[in-house]
N, C-alpha and C positions, 0 to 999 in steps of 0.2 A: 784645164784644171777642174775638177769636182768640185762639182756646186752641195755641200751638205746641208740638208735642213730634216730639222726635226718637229713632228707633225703631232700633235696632242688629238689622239682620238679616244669619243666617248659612246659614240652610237648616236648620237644625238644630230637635229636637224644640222646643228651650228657646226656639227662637225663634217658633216656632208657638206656644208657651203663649201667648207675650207678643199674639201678634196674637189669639188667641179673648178674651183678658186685653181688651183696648180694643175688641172687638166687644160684650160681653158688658156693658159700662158707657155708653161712648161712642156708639156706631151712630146714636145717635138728638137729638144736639148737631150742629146746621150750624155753629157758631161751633168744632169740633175739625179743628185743620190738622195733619196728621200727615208728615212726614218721615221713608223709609224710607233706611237708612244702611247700605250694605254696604263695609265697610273692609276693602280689600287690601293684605298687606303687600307690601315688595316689598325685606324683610330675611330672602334666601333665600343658597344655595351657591353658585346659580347665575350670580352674578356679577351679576346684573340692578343692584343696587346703581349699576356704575359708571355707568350712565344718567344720575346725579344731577351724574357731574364731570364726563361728555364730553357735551354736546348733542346731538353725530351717533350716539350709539348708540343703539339703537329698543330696543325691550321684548324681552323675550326670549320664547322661546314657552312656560315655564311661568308668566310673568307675564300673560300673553294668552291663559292656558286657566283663571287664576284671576278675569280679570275676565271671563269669558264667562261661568262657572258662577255668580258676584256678580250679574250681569246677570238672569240665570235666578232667580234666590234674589226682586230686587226684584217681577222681573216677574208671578213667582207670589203674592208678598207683597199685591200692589196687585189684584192680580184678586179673591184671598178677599177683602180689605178692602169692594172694591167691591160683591161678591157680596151681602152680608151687610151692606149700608147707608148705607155711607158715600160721598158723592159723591165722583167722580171728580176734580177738581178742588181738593179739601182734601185731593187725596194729591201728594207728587211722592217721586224716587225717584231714588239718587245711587249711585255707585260711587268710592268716594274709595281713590286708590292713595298708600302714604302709606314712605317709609322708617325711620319711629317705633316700628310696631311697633304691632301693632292697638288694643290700648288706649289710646296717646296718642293717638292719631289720630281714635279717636273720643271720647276728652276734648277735643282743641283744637278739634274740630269743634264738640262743643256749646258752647264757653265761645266761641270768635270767632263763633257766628252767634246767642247767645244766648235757646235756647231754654226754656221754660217748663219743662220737662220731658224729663230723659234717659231712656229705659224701655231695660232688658236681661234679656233671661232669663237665668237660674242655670244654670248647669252643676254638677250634685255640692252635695255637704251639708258644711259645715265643712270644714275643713283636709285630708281625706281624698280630697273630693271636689278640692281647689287642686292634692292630688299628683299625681292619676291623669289628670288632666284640664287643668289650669291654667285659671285661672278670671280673665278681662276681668272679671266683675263684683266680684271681692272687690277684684282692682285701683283700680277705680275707686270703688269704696266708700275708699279710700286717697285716690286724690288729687280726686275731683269733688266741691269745697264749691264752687262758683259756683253750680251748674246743680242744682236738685233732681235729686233720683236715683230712678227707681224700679226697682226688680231684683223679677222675677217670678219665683217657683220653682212647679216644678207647675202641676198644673191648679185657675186658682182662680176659683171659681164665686158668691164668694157678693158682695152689694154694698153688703156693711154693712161701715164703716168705724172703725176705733178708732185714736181721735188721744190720744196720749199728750201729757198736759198737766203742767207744771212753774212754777214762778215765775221764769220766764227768759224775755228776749227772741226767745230764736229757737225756745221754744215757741212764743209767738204768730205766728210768723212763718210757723210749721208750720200753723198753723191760717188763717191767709190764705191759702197757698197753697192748700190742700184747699177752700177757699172758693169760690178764684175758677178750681178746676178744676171742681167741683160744680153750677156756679152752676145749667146748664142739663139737671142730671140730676133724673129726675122719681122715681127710685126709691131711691138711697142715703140711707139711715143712717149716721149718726156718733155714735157712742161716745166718751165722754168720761170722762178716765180717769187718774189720779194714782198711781202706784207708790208706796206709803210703804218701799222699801228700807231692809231692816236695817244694810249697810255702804253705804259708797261715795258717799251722798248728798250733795246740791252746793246750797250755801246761796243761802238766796233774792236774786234781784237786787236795786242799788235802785232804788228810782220813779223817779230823777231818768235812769234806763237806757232806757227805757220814751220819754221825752219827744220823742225827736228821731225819734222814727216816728210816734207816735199824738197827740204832744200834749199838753201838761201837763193840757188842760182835759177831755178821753176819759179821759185815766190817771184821772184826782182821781174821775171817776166811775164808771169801770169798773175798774179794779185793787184786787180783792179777794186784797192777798194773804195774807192770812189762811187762805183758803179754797184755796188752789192754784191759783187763777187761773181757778177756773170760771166766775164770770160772767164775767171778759173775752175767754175762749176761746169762750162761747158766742155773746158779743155780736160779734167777730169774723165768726161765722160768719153770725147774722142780719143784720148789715148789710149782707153780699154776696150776700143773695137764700135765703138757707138756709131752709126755713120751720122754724120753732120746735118743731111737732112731731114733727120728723124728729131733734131733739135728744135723747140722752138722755143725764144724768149719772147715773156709776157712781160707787156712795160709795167713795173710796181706801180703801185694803188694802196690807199688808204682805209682805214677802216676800223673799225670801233676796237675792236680786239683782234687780232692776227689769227686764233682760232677759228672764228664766224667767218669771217673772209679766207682763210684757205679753203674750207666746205664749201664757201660758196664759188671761188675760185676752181676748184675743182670740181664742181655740177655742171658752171657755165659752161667749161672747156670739155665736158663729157670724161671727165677721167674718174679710174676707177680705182687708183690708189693712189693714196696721198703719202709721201715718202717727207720724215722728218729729223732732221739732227737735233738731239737735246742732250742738256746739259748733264753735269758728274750729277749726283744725288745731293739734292740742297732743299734748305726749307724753302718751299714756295708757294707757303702761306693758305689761307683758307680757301680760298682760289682757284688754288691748284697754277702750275705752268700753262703755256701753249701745249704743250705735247699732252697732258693728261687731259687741258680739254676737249682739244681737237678729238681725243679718241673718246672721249664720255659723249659729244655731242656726232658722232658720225653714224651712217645709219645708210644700209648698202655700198658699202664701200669697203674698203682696204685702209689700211692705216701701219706703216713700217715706222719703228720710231730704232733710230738707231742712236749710240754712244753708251 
């Protein structure tokens, strides 16, 4: 089955990460169909806007030197791609002029053509980096729960994986997804990996939560929640072609926030993307979640937030 994912390019370094990022995992899957995405606003001074109310008025020519240089940004995009493995043909390559504003634009995109996978690189570290810079991907760590998300910061080289596991539904749903993006990778590791957080902690689901995806008669035999849901995250993952000994669990550990201990979880063990399930869209206070912090505080790394 095709792997779809849709690739937000800018020309920029962050967006180079992203593409050595899916050379460096991918290159070697015929079944990855990658979607190169470069979003133009066309919410400028320049009046280009009224284009939207008058039909006879044409582009103006700073909107037609942003999509030239968009143009340039795909065209380079798809040549390294190609360079480096990936056939020609599981690439294509778009310039979406949009009056949203670059981040809706590349959210409505992925949620109306629903793809497998959103991938962006990071601009800036924490709220520091949102000042100086303003940052599309802390954005859409806001509003993209359809679409998994992956946001790439740095340069990340390694291809061992750490799935943060819970007794929650859209844990497992974290670990489907990594499954059946995996399916045809012959080299990753998955780490498996329960945060016993001192505050903050979120009570277990119930079984009867579990049913309407997997089946009362899967739950009854794989839902250990006792254990944190390790044999079900692992059986997850063997059923969708994982081999067994590319698994490994890590015995749960403590730690001040479940955030700081996954980073740090995931240094220890060398991995290079931290794969997370979270929740529907809820207040989660000034704070923020696990899944918003983990990605404000990660830094070389990978971060999938799925649900």
């Amino acid at each position: 089955m095709k792997k779809k994912i849709l690739v937000a390019v800018d020309g920029s370094v962050y967006s180079s990460n992203s593409l050595d990022y899916l050379i460096r995992l991918f290159r070697q899957d015929q079944n990855f169909s990658i979607d190169l995405l470069a979003a133009v606003s066309t919410c400028c001074g320049d009046q280009s806007w009224m284009s939207d109310l008058d039909g006879r008025r044409t582009e103006s020519a700073a909107e037609l030197q942003r999509k030239a240089k968009a143009t340039r940004y795909l065209k380079d995009a798809k040549a390294r791609l190609v360079r480096n493995g990936f056939p020609e043909d599981n690439i294509a390559s778009l310039v979406h002029a949009s009056g949203e504003g670059i981040t809706n634009a590349i959210y409505h995109f992925a949620k109306e053509n629903m793809y497998d996978g959103l991938l962006v690189g990071r601009r800036g570290v924490g709220r520091v980096g949102e000042m100086l810079l303003g940052s599309v991907s802390a954005d859409l760590v806001r509003k993209c729960h359809e679409i998994p998300l992956w946001i790439i910061d740095g340069n990340v080289t390694s291809t061992r994986f750490l799935l943060a596991v819970h007794t929650c539904t859209h844990s497992l749903m974290a670990a489907d997804h990594l499954a059946f993006i995996l399916q045809d990778n012959p080299k990753a590791e998955i780490y498996i990996y329960h945060s016993l957080a001192a505050f903050g902690s979120t009570p277990p689901a119930e079984r009867e939560e579990f049913h309407s995806r997997w089946g009362a008669r899967w739950c009854e035999k794989n839902l250990d929640v006792g254990t944190c849901l390790y044999k079900a995250h692992s059986q997850i993952l063997i059923e969708n072609g994982i081999p067994e000994e590319r698994i490994i669990q890590l015995p749960p550990r403590r730690g001040i926030h479940p955030s700081h201990d996954l980073l740090r979880q995931a240094k220890r063990h060398q991995c290079g993307t931290l794969v997370i399930g979270r929740r529907d869209r809820v207040d989660k206070g000034l704070l923020g979640g696990v899944s918003d912090r983990t990605t404000k505080n990660a830094q070389n790394m990978a971060i999938w937030l799925v649900g």
